[in-house]
C-alpha positions as CSV (number, residue, x, y, z in Angstrom):
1,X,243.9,26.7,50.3
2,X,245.6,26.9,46.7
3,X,242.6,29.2,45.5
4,X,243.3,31.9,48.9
5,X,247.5,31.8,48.0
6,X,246.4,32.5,44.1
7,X,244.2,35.1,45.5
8,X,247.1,37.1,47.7
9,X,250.1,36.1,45.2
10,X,249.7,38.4,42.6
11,X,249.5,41.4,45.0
12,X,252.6,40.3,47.4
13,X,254.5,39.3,44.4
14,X,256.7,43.2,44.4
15,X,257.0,42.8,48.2
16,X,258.5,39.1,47.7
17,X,260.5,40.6,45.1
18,X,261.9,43.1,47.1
19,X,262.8,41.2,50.3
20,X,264.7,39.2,48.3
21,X,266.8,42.3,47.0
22,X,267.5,43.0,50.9
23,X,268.5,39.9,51.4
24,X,271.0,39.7,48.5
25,X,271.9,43.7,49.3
26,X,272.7,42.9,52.5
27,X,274.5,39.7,51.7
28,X,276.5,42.0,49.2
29,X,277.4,44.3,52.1
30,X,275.4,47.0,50.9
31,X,272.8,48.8,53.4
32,X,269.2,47.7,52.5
33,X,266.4,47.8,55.1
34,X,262.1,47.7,55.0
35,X,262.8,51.8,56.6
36,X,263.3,53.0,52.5
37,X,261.2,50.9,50.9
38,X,259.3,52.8,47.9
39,X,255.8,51.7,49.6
40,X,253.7,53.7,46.8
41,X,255.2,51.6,43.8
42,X,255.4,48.2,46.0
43,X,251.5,48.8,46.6
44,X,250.6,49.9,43.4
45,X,252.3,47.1,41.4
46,X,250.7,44.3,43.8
47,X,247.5,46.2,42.5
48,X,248.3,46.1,39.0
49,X,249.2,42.3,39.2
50,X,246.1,41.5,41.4
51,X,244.0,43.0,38.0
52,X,246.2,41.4,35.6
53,X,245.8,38.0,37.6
54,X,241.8,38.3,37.8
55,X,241.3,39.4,34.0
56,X,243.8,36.2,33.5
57,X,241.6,34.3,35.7
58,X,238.4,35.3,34.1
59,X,239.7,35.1,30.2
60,X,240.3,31.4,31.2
61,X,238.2,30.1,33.3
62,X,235.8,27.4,31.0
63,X,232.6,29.2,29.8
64,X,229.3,27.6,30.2
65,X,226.4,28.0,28.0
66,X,224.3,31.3,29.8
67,X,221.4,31.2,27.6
68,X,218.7,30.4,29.4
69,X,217.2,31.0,32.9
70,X,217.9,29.9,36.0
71,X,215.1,27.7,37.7
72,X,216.3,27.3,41.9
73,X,216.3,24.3,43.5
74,X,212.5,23.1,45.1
75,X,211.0,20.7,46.9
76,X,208.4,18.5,44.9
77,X,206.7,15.3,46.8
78,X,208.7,15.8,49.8
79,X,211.9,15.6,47.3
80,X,214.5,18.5,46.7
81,X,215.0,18.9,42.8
82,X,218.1,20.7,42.2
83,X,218.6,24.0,40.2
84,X,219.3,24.0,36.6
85,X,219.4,26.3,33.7
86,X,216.1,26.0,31.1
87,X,217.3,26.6,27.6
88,X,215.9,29.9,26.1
89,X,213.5,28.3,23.2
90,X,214.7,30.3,20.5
């Protein structure tokens, strides 16, 4: 559930952010409503903060060691081995 909100944050973040100014706007007795929202901008900086969220995501998620070659899981003597990774013999 936490991983599906982290995926969607980062793109409703600028619509959050300005549903909260209507609020406050409104509060403040000015006239604020969805009807003039700046869509394009709202849209494209969810966008941008989706990309920035999934480079952040990838630059720190924990790296395992990729050299080698992937050997799937089997079934040997009526068993299932699982898949592992055979070091490249370098």
């Amino acid at each position: 559930m936490l991983r599906k909100i982290l995926q969607y944050l980062p793109f409703l973040l600028p619509f959050i952010g300005y549903a909260i100014y209507i609020v406050v706007a409104r509060f403040a007795g000015r006239d604020a409503s969805w009807r003039g929202a700046p869509w394009l901008w709202l849209t494209g900086a969810g966008l941008i903060f989706t990309v920035i969220a999934l480079l952040g995501f990838r630059a720190l998620e924990p790296q395992r060691g990729t050299g080698g070659d992937y050997v799937p899981p089997r079934l040997e003597d009526g068993r299932v081995v699982p898949g592992q990774i055979v070091p490249d013999k370098r």
